[in-house]
C-alpha positions, -999 to 999 in steps of 0.1 A, spaced: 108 847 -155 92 829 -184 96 789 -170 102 796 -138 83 772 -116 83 773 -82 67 744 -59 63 764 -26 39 795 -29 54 823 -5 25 835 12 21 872 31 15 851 65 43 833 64 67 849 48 105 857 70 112 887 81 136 906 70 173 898 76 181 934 96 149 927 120 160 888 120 195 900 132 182 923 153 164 898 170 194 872 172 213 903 189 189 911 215 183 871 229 219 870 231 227 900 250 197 895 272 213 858 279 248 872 287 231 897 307 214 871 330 255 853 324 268 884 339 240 883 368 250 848 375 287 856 380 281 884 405 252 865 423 284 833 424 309 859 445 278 873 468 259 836 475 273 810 501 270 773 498 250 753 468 232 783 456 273 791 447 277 764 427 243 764 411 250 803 394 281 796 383 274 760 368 245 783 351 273 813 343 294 786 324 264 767 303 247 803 292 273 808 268 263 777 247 227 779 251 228 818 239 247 807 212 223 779 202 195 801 208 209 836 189 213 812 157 180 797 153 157 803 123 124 819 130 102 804 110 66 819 105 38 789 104 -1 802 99 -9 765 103 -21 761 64 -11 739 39 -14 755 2 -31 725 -25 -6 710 -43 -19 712 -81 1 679 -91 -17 657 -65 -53 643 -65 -77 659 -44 -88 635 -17 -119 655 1 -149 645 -1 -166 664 -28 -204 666 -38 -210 660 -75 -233 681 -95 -269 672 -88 -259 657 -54 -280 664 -26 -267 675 7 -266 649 34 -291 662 68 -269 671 91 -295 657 122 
């Protein structure tokens, strides 16, 4: 792998999870949204009036929201950014022989 260069460092943190646990996971929010789908349709033929109306208007958008939902990355974010070798380092730095400032 002599040359190989990569500009993102993978780090343990942040790296995705596997693609069996990610599709496990896309599996489950979708069958737990068709669940509450299937909910809604039964609740439409008990419920009277605008409560009627309200489950199944929810019984036919579900579909696209699960769908939406089932298909989005996970991405793993510890909230760190990695240096950057290539760019200049822009924090303050103390030089050798400085003194530290008092912090009163």
């Amino acid at each position: 792998m002599a040359g190989r260069h990569d500009s993102d460092a993978v780090r343990v943190t942040t790296a995705p999870v596997t693609a069996a646990d990610e599709q496990r996971g896309r599996q489950r929010r979708y069958l737990i949204s068709m669940g509450i789908r299937t909910v809604c349709f039964v609740g439409a033929v008990v419920a009277d009036g605008w409560l009627r109306w309200v489950l199944v208007a929810a019984a036919v958008v579900l579909p696209y929201i699960s769908v939406v939902f089932a298909n989005t990355e996970s991405r793993r974010d510890d909230g760190y950014l990695l240096d950057d070798p290539g760019r200049p380092d822009t924090r303050p730095q103390l030089m050798p022989g400085s003194e530290r400032p008092d912090p009163s």
